[in-house]
BANU-747356 format. One record per residue (C-alpha): residue number from 1; residue in three letters; x, y, z. Coordinates in Angstrom, 1 decimal. Each point is the difference from the previous one (the first is absolute). Example, Ala and Ser with C-alpha at 12.3 -4.5 7.8 and 13.67 -1.06 7.14 Angstrom:
2
<num = 1 | residuo = ALA | c1 = 12.3 | c2 = -4.5 | c3 = 7.8>
<num = 2 | residuo = SER | c1 = 1.4 | c2 = 3.4 | c3 = -0.7>
This chain:
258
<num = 1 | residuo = UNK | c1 = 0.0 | c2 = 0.0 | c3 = 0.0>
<num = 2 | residuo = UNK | c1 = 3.4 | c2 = 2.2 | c3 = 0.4>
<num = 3 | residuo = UNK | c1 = 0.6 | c2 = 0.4 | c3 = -3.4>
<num = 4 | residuo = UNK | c1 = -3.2 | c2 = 1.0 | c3 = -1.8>
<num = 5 | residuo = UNK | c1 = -0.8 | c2 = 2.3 | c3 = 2.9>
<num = 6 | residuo = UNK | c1 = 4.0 | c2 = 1.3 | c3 = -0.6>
<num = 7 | residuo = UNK | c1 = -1.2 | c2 = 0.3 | c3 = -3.8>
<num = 8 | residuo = UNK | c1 = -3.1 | c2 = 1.9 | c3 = 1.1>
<num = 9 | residuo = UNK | c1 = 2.0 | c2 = 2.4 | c3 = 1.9>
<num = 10 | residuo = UNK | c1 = 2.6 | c2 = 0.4 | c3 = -3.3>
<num = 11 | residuo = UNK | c1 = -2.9 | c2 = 0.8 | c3 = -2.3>
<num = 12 | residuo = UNK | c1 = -1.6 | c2 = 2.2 | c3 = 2.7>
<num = 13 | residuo = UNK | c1 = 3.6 | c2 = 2.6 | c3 = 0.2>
<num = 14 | residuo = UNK | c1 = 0.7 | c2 = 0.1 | c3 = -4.0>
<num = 15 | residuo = UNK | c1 = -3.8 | c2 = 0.9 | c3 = -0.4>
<num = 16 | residuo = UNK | c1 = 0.5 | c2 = 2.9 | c3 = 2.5>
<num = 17 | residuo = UNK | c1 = 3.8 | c2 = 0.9 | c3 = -1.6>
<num = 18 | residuo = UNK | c1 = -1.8 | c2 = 0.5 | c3 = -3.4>
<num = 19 | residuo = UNK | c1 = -2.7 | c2 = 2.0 | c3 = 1.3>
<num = 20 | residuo = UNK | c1 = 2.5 | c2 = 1.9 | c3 = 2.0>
<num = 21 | residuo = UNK | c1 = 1.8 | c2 = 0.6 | c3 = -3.6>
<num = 22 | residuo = UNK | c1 = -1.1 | c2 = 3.5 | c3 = -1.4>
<num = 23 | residuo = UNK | c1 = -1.3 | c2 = -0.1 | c3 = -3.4>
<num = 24 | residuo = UNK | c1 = 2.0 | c2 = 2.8 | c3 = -1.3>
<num = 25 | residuo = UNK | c1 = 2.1 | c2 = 2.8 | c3 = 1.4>
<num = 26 | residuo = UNK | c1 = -0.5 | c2 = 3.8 | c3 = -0.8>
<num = 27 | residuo = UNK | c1 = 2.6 | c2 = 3.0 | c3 = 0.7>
<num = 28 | residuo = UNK | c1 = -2.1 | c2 = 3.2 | c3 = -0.2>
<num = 29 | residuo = UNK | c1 = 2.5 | c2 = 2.8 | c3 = -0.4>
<num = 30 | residuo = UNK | c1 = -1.4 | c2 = 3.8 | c3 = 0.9>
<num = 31 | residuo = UNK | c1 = 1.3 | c2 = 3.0 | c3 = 0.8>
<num = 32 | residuo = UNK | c1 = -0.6 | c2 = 2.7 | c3 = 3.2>
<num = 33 | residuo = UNK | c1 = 1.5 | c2 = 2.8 | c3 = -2.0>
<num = 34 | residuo = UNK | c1 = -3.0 | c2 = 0.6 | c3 = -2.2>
<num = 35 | residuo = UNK | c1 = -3.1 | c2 = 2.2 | c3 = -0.4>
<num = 36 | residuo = UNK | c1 = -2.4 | c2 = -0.6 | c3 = 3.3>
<num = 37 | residuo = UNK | c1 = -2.5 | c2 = -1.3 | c3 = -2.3>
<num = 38 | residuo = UNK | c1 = 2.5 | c2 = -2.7 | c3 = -1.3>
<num = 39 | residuo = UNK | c1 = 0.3 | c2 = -0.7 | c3 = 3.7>
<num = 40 | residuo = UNK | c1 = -3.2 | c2 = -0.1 | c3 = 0.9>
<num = 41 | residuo = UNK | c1 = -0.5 | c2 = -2.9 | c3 = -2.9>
<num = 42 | residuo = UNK | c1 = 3.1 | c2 = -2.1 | c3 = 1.0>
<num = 43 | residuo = UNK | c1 = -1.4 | c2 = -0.5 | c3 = 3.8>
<num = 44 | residuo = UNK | c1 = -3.2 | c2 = -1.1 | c3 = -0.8>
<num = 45 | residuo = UNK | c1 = 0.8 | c2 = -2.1 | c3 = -2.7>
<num = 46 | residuo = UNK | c1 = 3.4 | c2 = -1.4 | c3 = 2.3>
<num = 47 | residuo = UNK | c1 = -2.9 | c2 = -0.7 | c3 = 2.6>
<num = 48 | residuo = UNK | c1 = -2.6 | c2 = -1.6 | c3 = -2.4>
<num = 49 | residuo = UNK | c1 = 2.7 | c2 = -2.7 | c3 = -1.5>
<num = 50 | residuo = UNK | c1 = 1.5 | c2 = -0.7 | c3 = 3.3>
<num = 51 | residuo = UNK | c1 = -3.7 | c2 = -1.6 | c3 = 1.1>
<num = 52 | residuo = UNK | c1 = 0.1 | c2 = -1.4 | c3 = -3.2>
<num = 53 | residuo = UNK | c1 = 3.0 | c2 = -1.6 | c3 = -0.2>
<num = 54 | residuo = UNK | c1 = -0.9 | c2 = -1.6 | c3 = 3.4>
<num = 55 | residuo = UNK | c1 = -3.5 | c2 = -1.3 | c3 = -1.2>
<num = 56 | residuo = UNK | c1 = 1.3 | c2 = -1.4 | c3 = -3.2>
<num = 57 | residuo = UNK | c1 = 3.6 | c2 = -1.5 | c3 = 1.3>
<num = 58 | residuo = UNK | c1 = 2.4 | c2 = 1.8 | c3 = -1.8>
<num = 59 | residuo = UNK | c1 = 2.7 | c2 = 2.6 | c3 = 1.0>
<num = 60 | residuo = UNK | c1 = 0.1 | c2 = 3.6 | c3 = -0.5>
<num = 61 | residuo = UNK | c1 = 3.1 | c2 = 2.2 | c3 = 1.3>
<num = 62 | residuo = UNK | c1 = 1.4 | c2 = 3.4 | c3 = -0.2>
<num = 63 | residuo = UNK | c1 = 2.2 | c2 = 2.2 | c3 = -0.3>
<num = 64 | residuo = UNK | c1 = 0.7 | c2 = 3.7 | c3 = -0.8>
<num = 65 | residuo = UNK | c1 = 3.1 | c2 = -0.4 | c3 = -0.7>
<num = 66 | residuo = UNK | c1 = 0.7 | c2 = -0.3 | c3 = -3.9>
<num = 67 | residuo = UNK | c1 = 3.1 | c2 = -1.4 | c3 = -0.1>
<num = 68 | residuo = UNK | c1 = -1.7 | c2 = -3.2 | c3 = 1.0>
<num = 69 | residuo = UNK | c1 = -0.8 | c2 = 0.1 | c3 = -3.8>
<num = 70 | residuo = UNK | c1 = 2.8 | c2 = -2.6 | c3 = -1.0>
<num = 71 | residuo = UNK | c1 = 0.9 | c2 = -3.0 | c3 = -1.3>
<num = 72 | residuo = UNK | c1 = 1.0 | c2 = -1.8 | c3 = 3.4>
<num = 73 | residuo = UNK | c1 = -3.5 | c2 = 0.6 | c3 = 1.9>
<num = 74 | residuo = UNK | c1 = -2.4 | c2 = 0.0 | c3 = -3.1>
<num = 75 | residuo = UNK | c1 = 0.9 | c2 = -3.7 | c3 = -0.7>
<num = 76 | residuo = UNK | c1 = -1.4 | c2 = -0.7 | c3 = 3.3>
<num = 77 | residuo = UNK | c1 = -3.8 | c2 = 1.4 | c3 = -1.3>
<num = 78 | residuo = UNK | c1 = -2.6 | c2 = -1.3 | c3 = -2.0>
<num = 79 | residuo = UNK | c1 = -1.6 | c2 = 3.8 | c3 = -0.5>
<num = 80 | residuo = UNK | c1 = 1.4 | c2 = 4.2 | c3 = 0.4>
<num = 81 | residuo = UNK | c1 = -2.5 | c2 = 2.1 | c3 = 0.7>
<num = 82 | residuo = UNK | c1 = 0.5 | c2 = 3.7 | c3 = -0.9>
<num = 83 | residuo = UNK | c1 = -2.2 | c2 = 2.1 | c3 = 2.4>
<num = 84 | residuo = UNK | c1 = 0.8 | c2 = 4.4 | c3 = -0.4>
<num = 85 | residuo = UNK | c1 = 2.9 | c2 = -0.3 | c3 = -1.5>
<num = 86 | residuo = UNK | c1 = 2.6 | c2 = -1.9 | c3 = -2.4>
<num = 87 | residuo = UNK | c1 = 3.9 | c2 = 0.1 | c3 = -0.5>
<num = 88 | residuo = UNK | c1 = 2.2 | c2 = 2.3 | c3 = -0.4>
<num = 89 | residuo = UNK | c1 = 3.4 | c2 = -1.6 | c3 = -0.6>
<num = 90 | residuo = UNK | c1 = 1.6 | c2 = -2.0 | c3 = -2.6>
<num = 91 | residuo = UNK | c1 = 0.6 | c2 = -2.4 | c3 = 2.0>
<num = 92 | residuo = UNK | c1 = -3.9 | c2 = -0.5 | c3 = 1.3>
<num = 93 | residuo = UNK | c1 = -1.2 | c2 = 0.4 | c3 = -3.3>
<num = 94 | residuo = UNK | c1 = 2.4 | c2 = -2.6 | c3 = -1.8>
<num = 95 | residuo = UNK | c1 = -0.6 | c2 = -3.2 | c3 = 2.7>
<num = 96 | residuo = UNK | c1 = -3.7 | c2 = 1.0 | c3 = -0.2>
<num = 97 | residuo = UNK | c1 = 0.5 | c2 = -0.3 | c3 = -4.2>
<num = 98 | residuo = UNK | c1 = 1.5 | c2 = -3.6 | c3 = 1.2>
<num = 99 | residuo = UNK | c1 = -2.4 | c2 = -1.1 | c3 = 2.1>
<num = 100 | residuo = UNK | c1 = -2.9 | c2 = 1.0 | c3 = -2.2>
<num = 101 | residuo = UNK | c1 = 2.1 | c2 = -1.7 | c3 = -3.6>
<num = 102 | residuo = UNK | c1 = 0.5 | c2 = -3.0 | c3 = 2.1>
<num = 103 | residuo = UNK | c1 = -4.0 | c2 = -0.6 | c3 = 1.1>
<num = 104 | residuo = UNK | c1 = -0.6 | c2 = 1.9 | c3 = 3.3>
<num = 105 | residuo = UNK | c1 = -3.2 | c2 = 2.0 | c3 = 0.7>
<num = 106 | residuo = UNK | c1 = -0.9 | c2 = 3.2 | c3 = 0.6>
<num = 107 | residuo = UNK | c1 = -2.8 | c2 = 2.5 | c3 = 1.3>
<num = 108 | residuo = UNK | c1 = 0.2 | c2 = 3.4 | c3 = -0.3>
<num = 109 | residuo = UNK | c1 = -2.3 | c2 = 3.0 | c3 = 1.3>
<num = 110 | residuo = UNK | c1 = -0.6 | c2 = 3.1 | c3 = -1.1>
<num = 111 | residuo = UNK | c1 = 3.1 | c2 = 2.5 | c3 = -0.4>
<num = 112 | residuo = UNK | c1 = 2.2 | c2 = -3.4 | c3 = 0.2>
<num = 113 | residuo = UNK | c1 = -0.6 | c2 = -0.1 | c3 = -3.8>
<num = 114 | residuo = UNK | c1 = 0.3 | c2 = 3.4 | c3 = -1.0>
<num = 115 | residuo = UNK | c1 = 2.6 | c2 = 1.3 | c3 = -2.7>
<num = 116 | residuo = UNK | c1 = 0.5 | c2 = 2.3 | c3 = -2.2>
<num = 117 | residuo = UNK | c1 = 2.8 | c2 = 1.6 | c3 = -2.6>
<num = 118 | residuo = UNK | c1 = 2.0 | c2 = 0.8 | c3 = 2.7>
<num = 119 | residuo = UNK | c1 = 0.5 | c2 = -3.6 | c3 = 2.0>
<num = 120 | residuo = UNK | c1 = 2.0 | c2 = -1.5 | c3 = -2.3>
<num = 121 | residuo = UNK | c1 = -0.6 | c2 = -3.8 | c3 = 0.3>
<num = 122 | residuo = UNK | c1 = -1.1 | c2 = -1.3 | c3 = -2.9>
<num = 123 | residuo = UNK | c1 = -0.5 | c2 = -3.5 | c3 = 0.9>
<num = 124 | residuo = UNK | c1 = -2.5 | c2 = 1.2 | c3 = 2.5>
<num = 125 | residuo = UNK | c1 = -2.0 | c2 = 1.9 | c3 = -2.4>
<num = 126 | residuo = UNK | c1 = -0.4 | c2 = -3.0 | c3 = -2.0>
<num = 127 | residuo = UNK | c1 = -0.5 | c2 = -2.7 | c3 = 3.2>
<num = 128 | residuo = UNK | c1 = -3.1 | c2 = 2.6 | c3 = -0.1>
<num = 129 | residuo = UNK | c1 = -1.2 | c2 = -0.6 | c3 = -2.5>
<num = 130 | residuo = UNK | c1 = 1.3 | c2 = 3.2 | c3 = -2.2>
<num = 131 | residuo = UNK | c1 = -1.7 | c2 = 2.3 | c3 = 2.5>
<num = 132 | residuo = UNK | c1 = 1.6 | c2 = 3.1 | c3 = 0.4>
<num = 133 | residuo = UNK | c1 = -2.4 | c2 = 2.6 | c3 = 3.0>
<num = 134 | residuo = UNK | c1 = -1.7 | c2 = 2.6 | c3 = -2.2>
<num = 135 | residuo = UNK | c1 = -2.2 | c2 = 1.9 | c3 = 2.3>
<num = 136 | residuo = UNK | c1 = -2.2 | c2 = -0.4 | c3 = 3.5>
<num = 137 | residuo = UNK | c1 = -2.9 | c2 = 1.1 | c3 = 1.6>
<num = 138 | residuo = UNK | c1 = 0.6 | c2 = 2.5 | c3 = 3.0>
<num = 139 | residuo = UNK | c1 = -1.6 | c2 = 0.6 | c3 = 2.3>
<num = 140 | residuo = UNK | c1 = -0.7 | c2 = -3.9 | c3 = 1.2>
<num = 141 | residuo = UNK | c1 = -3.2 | c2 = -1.6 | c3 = -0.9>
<num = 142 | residuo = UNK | c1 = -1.9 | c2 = -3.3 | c3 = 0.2>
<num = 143 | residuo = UNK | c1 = -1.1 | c2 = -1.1 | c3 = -3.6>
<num = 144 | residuo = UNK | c1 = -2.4 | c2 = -2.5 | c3 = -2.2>
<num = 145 | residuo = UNK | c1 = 2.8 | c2 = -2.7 | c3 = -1.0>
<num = 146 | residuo = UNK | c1 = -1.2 | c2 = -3.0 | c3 = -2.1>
<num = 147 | residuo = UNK | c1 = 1.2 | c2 = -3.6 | c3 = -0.1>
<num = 148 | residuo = UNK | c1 = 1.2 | c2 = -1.1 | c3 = -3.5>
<num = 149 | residuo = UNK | c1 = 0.7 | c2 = -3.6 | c3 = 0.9>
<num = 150 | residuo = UNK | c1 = -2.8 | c2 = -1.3 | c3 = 2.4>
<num = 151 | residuo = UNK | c1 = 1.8 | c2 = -3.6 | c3 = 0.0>
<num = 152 | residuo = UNK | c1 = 3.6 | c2 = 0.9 | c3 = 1.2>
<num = 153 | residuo = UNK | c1 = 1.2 | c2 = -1.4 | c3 = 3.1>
<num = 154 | residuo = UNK | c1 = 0.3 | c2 = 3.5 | c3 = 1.0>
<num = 155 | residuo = UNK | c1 = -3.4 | c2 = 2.0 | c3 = -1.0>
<num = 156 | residuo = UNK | c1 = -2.0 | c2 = -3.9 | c3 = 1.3>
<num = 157 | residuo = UNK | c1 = -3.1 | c2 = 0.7 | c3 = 1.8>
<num = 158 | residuo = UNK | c1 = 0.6 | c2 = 3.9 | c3 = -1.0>
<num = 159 | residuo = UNK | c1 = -2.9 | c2 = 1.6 | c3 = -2.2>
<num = 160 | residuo = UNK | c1 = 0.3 | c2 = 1.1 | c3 = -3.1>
<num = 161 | residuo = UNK | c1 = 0.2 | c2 = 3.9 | c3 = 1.4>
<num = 162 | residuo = UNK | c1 = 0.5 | c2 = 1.4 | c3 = 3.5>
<num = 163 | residuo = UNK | c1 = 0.5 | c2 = 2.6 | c3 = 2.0>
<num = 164 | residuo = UNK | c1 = 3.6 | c2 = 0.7 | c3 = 1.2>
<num = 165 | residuo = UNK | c1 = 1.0 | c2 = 2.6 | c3 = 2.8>
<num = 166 | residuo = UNK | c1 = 2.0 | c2 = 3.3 | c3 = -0.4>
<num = 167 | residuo = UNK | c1 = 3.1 | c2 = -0.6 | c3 = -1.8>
<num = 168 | residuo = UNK | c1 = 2.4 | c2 = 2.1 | c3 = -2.1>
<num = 169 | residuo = UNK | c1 = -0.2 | c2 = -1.8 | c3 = -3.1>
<num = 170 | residuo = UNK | c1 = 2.3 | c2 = 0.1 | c3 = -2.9>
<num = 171 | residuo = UNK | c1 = -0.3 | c2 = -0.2 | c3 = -4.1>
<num = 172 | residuo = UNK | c1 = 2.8 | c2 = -1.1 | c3 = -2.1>
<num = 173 | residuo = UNK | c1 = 0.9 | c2 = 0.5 | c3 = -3.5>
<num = 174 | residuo = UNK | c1 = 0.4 | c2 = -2.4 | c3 = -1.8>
<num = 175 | residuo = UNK | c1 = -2.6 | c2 = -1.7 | c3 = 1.5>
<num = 176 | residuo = UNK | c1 = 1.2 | c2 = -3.3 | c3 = 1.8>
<num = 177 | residuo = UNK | c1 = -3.0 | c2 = -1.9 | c3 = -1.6>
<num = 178 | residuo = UNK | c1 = 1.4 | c2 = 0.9 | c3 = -3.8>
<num = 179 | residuo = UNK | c1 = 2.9 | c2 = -2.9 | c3 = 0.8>
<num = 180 | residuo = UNK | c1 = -0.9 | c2 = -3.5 | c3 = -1.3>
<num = 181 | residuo = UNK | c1 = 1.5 | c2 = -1.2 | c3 = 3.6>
<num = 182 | residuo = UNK | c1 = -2.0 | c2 = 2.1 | c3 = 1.9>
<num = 183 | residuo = UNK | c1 = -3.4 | c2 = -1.2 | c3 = 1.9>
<num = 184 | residuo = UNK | c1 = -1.8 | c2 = 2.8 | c3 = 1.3>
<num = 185 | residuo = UNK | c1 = -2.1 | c2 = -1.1 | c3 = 2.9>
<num = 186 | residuo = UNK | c1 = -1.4 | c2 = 3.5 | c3 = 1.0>
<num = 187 | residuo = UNK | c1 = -0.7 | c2 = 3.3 | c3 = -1.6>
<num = 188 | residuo = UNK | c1 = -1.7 | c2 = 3.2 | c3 = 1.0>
<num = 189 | residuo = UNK | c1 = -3.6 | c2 = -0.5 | c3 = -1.3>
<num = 190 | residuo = UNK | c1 = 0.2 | c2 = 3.5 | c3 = -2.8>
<num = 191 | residuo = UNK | c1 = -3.4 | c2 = 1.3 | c3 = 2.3>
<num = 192 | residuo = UNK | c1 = 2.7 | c2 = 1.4 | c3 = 2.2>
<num = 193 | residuo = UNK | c1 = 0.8 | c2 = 2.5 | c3 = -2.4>
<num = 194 | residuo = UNK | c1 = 1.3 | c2 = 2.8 | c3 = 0.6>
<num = 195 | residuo = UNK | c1 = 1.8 | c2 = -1.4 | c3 = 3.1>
<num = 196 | residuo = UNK | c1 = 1.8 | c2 = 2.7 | c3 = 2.4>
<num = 197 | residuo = UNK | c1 = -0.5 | c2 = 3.4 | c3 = 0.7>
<num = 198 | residuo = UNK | c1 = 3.7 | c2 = 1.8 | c3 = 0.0>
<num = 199 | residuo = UNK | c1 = 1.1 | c2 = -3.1 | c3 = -2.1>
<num = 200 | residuo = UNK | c1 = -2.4 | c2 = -1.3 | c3 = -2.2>
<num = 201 | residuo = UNK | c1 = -0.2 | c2 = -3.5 | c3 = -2.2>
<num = 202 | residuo = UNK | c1 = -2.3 | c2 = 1.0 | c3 = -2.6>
<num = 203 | residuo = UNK | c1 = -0.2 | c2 = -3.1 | c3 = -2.1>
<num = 204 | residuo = UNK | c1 = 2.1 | c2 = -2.7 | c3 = -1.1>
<num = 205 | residuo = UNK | c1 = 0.6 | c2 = -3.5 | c3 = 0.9>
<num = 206 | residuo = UNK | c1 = 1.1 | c2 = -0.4 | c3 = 3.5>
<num = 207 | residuo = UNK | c1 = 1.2 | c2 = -3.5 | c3 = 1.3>
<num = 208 | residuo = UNK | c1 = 0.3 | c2 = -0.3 | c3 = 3.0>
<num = 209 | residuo = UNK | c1 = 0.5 | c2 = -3.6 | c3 = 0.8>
<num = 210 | residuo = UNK | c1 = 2.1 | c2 = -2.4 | c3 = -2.4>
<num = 211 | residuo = UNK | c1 = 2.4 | c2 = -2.4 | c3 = -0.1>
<num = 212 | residuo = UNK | c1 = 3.1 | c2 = -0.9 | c3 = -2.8>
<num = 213 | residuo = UNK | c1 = -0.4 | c2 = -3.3 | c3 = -0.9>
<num = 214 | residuo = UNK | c1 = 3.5 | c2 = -0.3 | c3 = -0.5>
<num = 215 | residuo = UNK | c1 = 0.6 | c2 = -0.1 | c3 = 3.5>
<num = 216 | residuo = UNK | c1 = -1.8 | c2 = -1.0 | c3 = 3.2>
<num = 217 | residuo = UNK | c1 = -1.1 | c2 = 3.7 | c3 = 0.8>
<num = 218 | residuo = UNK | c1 = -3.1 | c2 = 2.0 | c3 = 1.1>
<num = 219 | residuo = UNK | c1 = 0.3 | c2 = 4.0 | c3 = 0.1>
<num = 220 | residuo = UNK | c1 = -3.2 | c2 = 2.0 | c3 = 2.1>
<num = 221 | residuo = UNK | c1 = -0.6 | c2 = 3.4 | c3 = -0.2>
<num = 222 | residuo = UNK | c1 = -1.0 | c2 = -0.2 | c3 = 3.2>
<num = 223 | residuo = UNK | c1 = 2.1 | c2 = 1.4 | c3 = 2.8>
<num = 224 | residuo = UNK | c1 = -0.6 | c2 = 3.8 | c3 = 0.9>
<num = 225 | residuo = UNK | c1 = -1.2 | c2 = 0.7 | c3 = 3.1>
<num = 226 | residuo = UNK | c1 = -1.8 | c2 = -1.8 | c3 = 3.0>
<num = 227 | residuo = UNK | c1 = -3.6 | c2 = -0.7 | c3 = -2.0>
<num = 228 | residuo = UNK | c1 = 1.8 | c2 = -2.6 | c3 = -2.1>
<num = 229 | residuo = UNK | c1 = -0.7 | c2 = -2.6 | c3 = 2.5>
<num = 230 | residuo = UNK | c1 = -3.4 | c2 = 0.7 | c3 = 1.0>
<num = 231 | residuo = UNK | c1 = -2.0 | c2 = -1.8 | c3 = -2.3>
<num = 232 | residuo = UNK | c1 = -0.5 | c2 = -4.0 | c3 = 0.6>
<num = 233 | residuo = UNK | c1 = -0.3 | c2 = -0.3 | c3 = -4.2>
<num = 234 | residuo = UNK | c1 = 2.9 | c2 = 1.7 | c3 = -0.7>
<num = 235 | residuo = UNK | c1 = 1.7 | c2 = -1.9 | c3 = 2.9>
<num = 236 | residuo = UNK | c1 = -1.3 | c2 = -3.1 | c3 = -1.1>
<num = 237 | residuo = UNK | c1 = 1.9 | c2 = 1.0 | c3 = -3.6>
<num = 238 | residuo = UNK | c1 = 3.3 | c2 = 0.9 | c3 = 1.9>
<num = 239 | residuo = UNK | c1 = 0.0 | c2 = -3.5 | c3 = 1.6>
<num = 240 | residuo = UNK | c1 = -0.4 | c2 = -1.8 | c3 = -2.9>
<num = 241 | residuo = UNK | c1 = 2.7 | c2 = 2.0 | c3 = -1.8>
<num = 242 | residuo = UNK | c1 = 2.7 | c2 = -1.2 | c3 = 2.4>
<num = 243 | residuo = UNK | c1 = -1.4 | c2 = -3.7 | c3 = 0.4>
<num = 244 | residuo = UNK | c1 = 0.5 | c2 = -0.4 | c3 = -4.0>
<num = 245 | residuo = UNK | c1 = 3.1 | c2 = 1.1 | c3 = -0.3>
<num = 246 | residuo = UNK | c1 = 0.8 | c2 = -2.0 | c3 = 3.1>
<num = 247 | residuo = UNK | c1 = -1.2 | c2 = -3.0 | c3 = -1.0>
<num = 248 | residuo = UNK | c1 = 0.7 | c2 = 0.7 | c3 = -3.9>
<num = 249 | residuo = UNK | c1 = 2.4 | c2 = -2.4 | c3 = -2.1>
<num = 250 | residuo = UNK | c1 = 3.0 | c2 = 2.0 | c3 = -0.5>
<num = 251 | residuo = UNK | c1 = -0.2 | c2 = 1.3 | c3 = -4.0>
<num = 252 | residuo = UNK | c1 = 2.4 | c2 = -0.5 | c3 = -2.9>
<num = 253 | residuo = UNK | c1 = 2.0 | c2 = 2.7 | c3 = -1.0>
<num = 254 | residuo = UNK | c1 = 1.5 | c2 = -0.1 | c3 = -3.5>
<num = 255 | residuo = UNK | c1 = 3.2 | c2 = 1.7 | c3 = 0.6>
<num = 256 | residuo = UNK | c1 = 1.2 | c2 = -0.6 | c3 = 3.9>
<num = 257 | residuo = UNK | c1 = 2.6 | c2 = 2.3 | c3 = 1.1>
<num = 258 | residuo = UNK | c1 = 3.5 | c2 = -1.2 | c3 = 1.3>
């Protein structure tokens, strides 16, 4: 009776070590020396994935310190989660280049995707899809987005339009959604035109949720502000961005990096 009860007992502890095993593991980089409103954003959202990584078993650290960006410690994480800000070295932006070319994932919010004529990283532009920042609203302002893609792991049990809280939200040029790699998941529903007051969108195509399918990726508009977390749709959306990438197969890139 010893030894099936000492079998038992085996089965019993590896059962609990892979449960006890996280799923995935996340570094979320932000940054303290940013607009308040960037701020604001990066505590609630810090807050909303650290209960989430505890109800759905995986890890989520991090840092404000950048030059965590780097070959050595990204190796060690399934996803890098850009929250109000992005990098600002060589350095950072080369072993993110690396870790991207060579099938890691990333979520980025808000101004963690911005660029323009003057950043000078081109690979970046292109990892986004050709989106350069053309323009934003000002001041803040919730707005009418609607769903493109009702069947994505990330818009499931989202409907077709909602409602999402005050946000500064940004149009590019070209439009991300003119790439054949693109898949826009969001845009501004056009009955928000003219959007702003000092700033205005007037028209256009706005994107504001996509992801390049050359990489396992998701950028979101989302991110200015502490009304960014206060809606349990929009929430429900944010969640399902990270679990996808978490849980994603890593992609094929045609030309890895050495």
């Amino acid at each position: 009776m010893i030894r099936p009860l000492l079998i038992l007992v085996a089965a019993f502890l590896f059962h609990a070590v892979c449960i006890a095993q996280p799923e995935f593991k996340v570094l979320a980089f932000y940054s303290t020396k940013v607009e308040q409103d960037h701020q604001d954003f990066s505590k609630d959202v810090r807050a909303f994935y650290t209960k989430l990584a505890d109800d759905r078993n995986f890890t989520f650290d991090v840092t404000k310190d950048w030059t965590n960006l780097n070959d050595t410690l990204l190796k060690n994480y399934q996803v890098v989660m850009w929250i109000n800000d992005f990098p600002h070295t060589e350095q950072q932006r080369r072993s993110f280049e690396k870790y991207m070319d060579n099938g890691g994932g990333w979520i980025g919010f808000h101004v963690s995707g911005y660029n323009d004529k003057t950043t000078g990283w081109p690979w970046f532009v292109d990892f986004m899809g050709g989106a350069v920042f053309y323009t934003n609203n000002w001041p803040p302002q919730p707005a009418r987005l609607i769903v493109d893609d009702t069947t994505h792991a990330i818009t499931k049990g989202i409907p077709p339009a909602l409602a999402s809280p005050t946000n500064e939200w940004y149009q590019w040029k070209p439009s991300p959604r003119a790439n054949k790699n693109v898949k826009v998941l969001l845009t501004l529903d056009p009955m928000n035109y003219p959007l702003g007051i000092k700033d205005i969108i007037t028209g256009g195509d706005t994107p504001v949720v996509w992801t390049n399918t050359r990489y396992r990726m998701i950028y979101m508009n989302m991110g200015h502000g502490d009304a960014v977390m206060s809606d349990a749709l929009q929430n429900k959306m944010i969640a399902n961005s990270l679990l996808w990438i978490g849980k994603g197969k890593p992609v094929t890139i045609n030309a890895v990096k050495k």
